[in-house]
N, C-alpha and C positions, 0 to 999 in steps of 0.2 A: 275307392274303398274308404277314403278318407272323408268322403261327402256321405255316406252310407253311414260310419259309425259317427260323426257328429249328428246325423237325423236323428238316430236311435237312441246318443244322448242325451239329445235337448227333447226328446218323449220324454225320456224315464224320468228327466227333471221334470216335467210339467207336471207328469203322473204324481211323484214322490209330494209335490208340493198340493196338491188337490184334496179335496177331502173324501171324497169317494174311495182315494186308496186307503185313507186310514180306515175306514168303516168294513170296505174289504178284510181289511187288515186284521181287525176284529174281530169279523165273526169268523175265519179259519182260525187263529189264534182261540177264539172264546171257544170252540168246538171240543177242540185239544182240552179244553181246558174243562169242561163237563163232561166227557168221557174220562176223565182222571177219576174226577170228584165222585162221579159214579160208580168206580168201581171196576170198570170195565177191565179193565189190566188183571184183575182177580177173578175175570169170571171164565167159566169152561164151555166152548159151545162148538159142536163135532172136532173135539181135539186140540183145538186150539187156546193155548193160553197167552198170559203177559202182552209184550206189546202187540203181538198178531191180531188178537183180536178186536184192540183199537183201532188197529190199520184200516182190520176188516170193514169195522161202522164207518170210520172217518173218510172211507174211500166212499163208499156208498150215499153218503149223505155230498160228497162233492160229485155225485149224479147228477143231481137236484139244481145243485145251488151255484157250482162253475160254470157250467154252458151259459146261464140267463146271465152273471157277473160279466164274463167275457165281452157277448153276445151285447148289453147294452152300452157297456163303454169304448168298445173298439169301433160303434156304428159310425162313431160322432167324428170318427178320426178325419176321415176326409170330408164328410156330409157337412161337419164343425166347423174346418177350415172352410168349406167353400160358401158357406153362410158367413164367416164374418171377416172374407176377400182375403185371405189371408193368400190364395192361389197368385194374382196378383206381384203380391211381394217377393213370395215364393222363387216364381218365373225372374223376375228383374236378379235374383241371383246365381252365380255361378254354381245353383245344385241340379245335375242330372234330375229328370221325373225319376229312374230306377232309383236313385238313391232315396229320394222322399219318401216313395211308397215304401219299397221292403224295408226302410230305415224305421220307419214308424210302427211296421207290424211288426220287428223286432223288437224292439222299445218297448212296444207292447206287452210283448210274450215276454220278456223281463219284467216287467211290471206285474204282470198276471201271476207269475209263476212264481215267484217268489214268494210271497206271502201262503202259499199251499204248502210248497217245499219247506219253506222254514218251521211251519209249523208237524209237519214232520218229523224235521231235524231234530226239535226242539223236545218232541214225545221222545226220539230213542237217546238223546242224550238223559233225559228224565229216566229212561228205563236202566239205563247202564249204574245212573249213579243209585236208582234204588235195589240194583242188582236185580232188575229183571230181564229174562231175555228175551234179546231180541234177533231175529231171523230176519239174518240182511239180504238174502237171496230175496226172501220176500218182499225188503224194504225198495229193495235195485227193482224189480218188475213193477210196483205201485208206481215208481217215482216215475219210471219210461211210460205205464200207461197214462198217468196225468200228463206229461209232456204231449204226448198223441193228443191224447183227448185237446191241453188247451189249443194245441194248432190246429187241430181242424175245425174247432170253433172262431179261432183269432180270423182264417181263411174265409169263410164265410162271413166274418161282421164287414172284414173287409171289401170283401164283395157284394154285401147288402149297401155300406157306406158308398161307395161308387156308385151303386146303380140309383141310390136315394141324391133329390135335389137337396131334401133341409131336413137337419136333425129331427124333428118331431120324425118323419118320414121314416127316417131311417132307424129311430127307435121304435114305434111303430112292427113297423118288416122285421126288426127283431124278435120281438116280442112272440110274435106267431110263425115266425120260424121256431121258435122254444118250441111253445106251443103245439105244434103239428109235430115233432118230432119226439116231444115228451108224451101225447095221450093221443093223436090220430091213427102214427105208426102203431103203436102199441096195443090201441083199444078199437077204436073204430074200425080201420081196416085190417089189419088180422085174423077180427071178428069176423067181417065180413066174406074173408075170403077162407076161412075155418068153415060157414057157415055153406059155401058155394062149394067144399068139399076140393078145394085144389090139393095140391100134391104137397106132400109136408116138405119135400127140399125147398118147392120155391118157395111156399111161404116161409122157413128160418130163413131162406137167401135173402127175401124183403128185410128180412126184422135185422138181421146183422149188416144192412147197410146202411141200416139209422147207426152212425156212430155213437150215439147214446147208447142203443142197446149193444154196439158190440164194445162196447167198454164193458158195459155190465155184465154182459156175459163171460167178458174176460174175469171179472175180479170174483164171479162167482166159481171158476174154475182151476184159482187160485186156491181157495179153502174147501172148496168141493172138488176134488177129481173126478167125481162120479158124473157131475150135474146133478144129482138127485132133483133138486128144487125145481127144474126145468123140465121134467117128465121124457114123454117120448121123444121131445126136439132135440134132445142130447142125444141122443142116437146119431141122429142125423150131424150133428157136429163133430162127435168124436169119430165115429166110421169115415166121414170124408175125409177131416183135417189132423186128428191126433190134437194131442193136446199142446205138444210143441207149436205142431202146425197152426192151430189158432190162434195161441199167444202171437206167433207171428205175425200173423194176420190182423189181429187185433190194436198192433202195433204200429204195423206197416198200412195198414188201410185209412186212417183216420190222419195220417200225415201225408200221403198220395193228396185226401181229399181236399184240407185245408190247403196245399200247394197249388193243388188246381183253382180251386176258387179263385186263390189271391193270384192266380197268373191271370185267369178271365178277366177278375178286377181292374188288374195291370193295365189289361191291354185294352180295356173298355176307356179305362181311366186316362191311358196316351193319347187315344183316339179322340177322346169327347173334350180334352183339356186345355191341349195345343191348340194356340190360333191357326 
């Protein structure tokens, strides 16, 4: 455990000193920070006022924009070290492979996560002192689905970095990982299988195993109870799962996923690294 939380340290050092985290670091902070400016905090949209409705946009627009952040900097983790021998060195010391690998994808998820959450932090602290309120029930279910969401993305870089030989590669295989899960789930094939007339459970059961969309559907059924926006496929969500039931799931699902990946990674990564 002790070779596990020193990996994870000497990440978060490497991360903090980089400049990709401060750029990160920026645009969640600058986000907060035009949704201020805007006015958002003042405005009324189904119900929802003050900080709620900033959460709402701010969550929304971290659709977008965490999975690809995640996604290209977590690629480099292992793909990085084994382009510049650092494995090598690695090995000559007394660190477990377990400890390197999970220590760095924690390290990571520290690094990642932090800069979202703060910037949260930082909007209800801003609410409090301009006496707006804030709805922490709602603040606690955002914070848990960004958690889900960055590990099943951390899970996957992970295991694109392992199966990639060199960075380009593995930012590459990133990239249209995004890609295929941000517009092919979503638009192409949906499309496609809306148009071949399948059955509407399995088509939401496709759509809600893109952990993008079952985040999104999650945070749409935070300030929607109804689904209205989502038409007949709410039906099909709420009659199956309740709405507990999905928050659940939308919770539980995309940390199963990232776990699995980074175990395949794991065990690809013991198998292929070892002499």
């Amino acid at each position: 455990m002790n070779a596990l939380y020193l990996t994870a340290r000497l990440d978060i050092a490497e991360s903090l000193r980089s400049r990709w985290f401060m750029f990160y670091s920026i645009v969640f902070g600058g986000i907060v920070v035009l949704l201020f400016v805007f006015g958002l905090t003042e405005s009324r949209i189904l119900g929802f006022t003050g900080l709620s409705r900033l959460l709402v946009t701010y969550i929304q627009l971290c659709v977008a924009i965490l999975p690809v952040f995640i996604l290209i900097t977590t690629v480099r983790s292992v793909a990085g070290d084994r382009d510049a021998g650092v494995f090598e060195y690695m090995l000559s010391l007394p660190v477990p492979l377990y400890a390197w690998f999970w220590g760095k994808m924690i390290g990571r998820f520290v690094v990642v996560f932090l800069p979202v959450f703060g910037a949260m932090a930082v909007a209800a602290l801003y609410a409090l002192v301009r006496g707006i309120g804030v709805d922490w029930s709602l603040f606690v279910l955002y914070t848990a689905l960004l958690v889900a969401l960055a590990w099943a993305f951390l899970g996957i870089g992970m295991l694109i970095s392992t199966l990639a030989r060199t960075p380009d590669v593995a930012q590459t295989g990133a990239f249209l990982t995004w890609l295929v899960l941000l517009l092919f789930l979503d638009l192409i094939l949906l499309g496609l299988m809306i148009r071949e007339r399948l059955p509407l459970e399995l088509i939401v059961g496709i759509a809600v195993a893109n952990p993008l969309q079952s985040f999104r559907t999650a945070a749409i059924l935070l300030f929607d109870p109804q689904m209205v926006v989502l038409g007949p496929s709410s039906y099909v969500i709420l009659d199956a799962l309740g709405r507990s039931g999905y928050l659940t799931f939308a919770l539980a699902y995309p940390m199963a996923l990232g776990t699995l990946c980074a175990g395949i990674g794991y065990f690809l990564f013991r198998r292929g690294d070892l002499p």
